[in-house]
N, C-alpha and C positions, 0 to 999 in steps of 0.2 A: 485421698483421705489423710495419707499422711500428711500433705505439702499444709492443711489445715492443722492438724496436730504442732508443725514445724509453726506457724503463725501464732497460735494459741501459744505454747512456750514462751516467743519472741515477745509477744504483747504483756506476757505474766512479767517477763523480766524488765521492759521498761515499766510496766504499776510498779516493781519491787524498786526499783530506781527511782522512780519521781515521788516515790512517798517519803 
């Protein structure tokens, strides 16, 4: 569950980057 948590972060911070 975490290693999904760790994913979820990772993907928030590329959207916050390509926007």
């Amino acid at each position: 569950m975490l290693l999904f948590l760790f994913v979820h972060c990772e993907k928030t911070s590329l959207t916050e980057e390509n926007e």
